[in-house]
C-alpha positions as CSV (number, residue, x, y, z in Angstrom):
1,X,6.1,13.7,7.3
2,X,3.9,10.6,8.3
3,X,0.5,9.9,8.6
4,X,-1.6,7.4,11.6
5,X,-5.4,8.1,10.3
6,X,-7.0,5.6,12.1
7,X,-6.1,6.6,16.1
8,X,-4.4,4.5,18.3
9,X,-4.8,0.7,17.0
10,X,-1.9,-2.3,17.6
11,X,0.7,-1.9,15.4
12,X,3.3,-4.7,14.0
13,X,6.9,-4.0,14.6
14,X,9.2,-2.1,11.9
15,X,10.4,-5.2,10.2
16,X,7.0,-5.9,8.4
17,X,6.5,-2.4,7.5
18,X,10.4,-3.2,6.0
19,X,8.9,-6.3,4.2
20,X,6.1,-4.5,2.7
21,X,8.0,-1.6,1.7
22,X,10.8,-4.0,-0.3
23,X,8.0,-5.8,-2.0
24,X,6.6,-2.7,-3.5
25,X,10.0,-1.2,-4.5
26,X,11.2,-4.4,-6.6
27,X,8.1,-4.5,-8.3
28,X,4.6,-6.5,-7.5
29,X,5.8,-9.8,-7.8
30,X,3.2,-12.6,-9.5
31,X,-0.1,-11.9,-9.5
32,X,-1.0,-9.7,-12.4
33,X,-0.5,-6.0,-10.2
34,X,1.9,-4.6,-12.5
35,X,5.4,-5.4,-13.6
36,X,8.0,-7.4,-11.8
37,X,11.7,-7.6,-12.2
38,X,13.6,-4.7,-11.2
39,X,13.2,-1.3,-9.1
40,X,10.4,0.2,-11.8
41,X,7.9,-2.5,-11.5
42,X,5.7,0.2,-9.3
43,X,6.7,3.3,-10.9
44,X,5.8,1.7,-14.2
45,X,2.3,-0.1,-12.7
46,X,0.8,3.5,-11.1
47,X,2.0,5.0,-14.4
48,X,4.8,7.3,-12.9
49,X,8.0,8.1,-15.8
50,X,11.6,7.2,-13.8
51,X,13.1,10.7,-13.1
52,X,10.7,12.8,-14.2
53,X,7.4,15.0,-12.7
54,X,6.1,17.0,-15.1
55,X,3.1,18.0,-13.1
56,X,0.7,18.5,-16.0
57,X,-2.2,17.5,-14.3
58,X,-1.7,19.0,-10.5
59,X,-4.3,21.8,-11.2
60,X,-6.9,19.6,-12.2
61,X,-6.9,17.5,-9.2
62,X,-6.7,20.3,-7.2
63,X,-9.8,21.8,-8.9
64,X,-11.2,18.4,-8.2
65,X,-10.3,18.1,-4.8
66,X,-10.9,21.5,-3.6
67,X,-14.6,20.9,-5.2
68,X,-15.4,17.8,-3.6
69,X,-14.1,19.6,0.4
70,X,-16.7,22.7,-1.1
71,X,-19.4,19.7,-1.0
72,X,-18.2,18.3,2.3
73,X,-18.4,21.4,4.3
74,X,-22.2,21.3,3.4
75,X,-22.7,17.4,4.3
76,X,-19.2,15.3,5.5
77,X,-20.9,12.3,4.8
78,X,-21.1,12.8,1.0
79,X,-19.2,9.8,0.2
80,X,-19.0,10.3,-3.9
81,X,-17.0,14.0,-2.3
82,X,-14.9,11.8,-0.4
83,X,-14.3,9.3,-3.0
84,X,-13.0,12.3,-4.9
85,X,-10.8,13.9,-2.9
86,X,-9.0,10.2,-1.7
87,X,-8.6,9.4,-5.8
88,X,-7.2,13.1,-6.8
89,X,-5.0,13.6,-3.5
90,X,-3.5,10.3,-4.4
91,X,-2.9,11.5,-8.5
92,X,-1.8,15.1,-6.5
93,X,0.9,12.4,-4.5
94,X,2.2,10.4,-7.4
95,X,3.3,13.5,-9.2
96,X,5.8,14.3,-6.4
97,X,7.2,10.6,-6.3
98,X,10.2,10.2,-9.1
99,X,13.1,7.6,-9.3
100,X,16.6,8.7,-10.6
101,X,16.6,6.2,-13.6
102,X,20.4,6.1,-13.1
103,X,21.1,5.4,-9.4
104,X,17.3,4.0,-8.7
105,X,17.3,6.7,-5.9
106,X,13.5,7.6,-4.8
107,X,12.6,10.5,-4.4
108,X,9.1,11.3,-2.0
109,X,8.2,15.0,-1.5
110,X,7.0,16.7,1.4
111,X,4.1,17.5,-0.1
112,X,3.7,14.1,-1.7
113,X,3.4,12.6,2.0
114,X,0.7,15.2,2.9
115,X,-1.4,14.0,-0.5
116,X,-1.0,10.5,0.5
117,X,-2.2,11.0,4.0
118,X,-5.1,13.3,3.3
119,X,-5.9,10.8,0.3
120,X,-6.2,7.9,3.2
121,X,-7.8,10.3,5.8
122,X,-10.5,10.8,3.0
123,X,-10.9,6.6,2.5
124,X,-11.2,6.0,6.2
125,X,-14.0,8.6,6.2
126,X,-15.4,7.1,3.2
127,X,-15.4,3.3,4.5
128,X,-16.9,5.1,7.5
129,X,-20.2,5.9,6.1
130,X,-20.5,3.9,2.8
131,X,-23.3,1.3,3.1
132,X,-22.8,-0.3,-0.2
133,X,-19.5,-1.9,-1.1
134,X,-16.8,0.1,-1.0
135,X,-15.6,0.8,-4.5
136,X,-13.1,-1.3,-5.6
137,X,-11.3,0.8,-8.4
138,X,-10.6,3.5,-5.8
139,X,-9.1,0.8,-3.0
140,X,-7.0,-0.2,-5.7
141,X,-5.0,3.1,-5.7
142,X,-5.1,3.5,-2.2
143,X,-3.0,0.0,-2.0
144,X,-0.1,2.1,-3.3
145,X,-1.4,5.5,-0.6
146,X,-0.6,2.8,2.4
147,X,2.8,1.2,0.9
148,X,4.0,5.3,0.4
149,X,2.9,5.9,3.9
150,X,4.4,2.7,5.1
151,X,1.0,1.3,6.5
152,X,1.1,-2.2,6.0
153,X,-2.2,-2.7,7.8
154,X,-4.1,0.0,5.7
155,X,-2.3,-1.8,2.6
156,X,-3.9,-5.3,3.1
157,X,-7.2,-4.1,4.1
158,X,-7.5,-2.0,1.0
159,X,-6.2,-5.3,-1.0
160,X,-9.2,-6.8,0.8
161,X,-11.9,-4.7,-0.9
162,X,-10.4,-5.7,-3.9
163,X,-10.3,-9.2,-3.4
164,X,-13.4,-9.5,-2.4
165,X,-15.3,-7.0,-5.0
166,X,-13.3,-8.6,-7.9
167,X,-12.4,-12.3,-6.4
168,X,-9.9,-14.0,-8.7
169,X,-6.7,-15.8,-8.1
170,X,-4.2,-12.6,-8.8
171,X,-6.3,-10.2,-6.2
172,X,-6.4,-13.0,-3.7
173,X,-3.1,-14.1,-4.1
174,X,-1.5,-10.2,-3.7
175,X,-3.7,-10.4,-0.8
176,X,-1.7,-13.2,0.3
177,X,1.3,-12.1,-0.7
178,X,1.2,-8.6,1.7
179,X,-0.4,-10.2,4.5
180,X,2.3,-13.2,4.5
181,X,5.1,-11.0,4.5
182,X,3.4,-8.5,7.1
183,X,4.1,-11.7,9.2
184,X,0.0,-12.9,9.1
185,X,0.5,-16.0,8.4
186,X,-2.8,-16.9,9.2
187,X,-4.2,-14.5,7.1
188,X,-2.3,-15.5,4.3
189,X,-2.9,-18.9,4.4
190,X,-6.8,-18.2,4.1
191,X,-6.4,-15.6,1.2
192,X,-4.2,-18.4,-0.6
193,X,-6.3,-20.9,-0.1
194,X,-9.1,-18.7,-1.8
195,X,-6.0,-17.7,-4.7
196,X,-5.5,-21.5,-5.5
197,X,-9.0,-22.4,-5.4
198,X,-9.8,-19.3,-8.0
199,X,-6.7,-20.2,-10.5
200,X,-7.5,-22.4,-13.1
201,X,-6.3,-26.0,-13.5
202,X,-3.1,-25.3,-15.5
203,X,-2.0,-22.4,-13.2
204,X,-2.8,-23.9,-9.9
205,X,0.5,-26.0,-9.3
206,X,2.9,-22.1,-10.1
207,X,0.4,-20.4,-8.0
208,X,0.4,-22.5,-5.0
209,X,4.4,-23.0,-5.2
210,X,4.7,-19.2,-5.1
211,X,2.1,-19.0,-2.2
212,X,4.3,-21.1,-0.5
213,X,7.4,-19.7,-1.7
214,X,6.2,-16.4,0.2
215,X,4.9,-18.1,3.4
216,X,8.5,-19.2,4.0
217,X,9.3,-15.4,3.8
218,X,6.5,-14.7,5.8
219,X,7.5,-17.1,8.4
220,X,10.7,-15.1,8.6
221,X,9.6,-11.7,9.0
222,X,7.2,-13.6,12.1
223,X,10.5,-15.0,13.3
224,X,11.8,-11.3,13.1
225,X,8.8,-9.7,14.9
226,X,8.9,-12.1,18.0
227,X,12.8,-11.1,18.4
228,X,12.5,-7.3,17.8
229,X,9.6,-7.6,20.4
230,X,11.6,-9.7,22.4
231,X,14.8,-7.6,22.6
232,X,12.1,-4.3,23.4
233,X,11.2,-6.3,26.4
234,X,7.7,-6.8,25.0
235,X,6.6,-3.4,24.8
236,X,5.0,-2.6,21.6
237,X,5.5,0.4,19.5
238,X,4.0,3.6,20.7
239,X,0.3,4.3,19.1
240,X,0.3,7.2,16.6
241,X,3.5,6.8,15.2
242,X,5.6,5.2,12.2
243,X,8.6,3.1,12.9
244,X,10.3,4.3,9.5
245,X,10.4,7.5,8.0
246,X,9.6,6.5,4.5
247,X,7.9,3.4,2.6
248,X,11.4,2.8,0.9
249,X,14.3,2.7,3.7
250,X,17.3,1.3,2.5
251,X,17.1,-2.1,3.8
252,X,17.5,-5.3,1.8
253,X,19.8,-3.6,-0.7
254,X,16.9,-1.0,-1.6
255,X,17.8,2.7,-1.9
256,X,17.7,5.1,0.5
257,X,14.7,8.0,-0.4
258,X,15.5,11.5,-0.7
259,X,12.8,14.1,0.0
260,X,13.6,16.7,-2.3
């Protein structure tokens, strides 16, 4: 089951939701998210264990959410509630996400998706009515909400809060890095200009060569939008809907999911 929070909006064409999705399932790459280098770099940065769900902590969160919608039914604006509920239906979602450590099959429940979405339904509510800046810790978990629910867009503007709360070269430059290959070149070239400018002396020369390293993969996935919206005569996908069924199809030699 998928999620579009926002209403109808313009939405890119399936291969960058394909681009993000890879990104996240080998691991964020570079700049200081979590751990690269093989299929557990996420499971092991948002503090899930490979094939297991023990679930220890789904009645807490529960408690918590179920408190915070008590406190919205008396004002929906209350935007420490919503805070809550996005946070703890997203800790609710990550307990029904497992990898099989042995075949690196992913596993995303039912119910998982429905946490995810009601934890982005409860941020877009939030962003809504906040006056102050948004708060960053929170955005930071709902980066992973909108790569589960395949929403690039809702992944770099989350990214964006954190960036610009906490501006340093890693924030920027995973700004960067999802917008490039989400096919926004554009937008990636401002965010690494801001990721370069923020690294220190020593580390500017890796950080611009893997900013540029990713534009070139970026450039591709814009080469692959412009066909796929070519060969659809133009038409764009239809509002409200996913092009994928879940953030880790099996493309680019990642395994296929199994909702379990």
């Amino acid at each position: 089951m998928l999620f579009d929070l926002r209403g109808k909006r313009k939405r890119v064409v399936q291969v960058s939701y394909v681009a993000l999705a890879v990104l996240f399932l080998f691991g964020f790459i570079g700049f200081g998210i979590g751990v690269g280098g093989g299929p557990g770099g996420i499971f092991d940065a948002i503090g899930l264990t490979n094939n297991s769900n023990s679930g220890s902590g789904s009645s807490q969160f529960q408690d918590e959410v179920d408190a915070a919608q008590a406190q919205l039914a008396k004002n929906p604006n209350n935007t420490k509630a919503l805070l809550k509920v996005a946070e703890n239906e997203y800790l609710l979602g990550k307990e029904g996400v497992t990898q099989d450590q042995s075949t690196g099959q992913i596993s995303i429940s039912n119910d998982a998706h429905t946490d995810f979405g009601q934890a982005a339904d409860a941020w877009n509510k939030y962003l809504k009515v906040n006056k102050g800046k948004p708060d960053a810790s929170v955005a930071a978990e709902m980066v992973y909400v909108y790569a589960f629910l395949n929403d690039a867009e809702g992944a770099i503007e989350a990214q964006r809060v954190v960036a610009e709360n906490q501006p340093s070269s890693n924030s920027y430059g995973t700004l960067a890095q999802f917008q490039y290959l989400s096919g926004d070149i554009a937008g990636g070239d401002a965010s690494s200009k801001k990721a370069v400018s923020l690294a220190t002396g020593s580390q500017r020369k890796a950080v611009q060569q893997q900013l540029d390293q990713l534009r070139k993969q970026g450039l591709q996935v814009q080469k692959q939008q412009k066909q796929a919206k070519k060969q659809a005569g133009g038409a764009s996908t239809t509002p409200g809907t996913n092009p994928l069924q879940t953030p880790f199809s099996g493309t680019a030699g990642a395994p296929a999911p199994t909702s379990p």
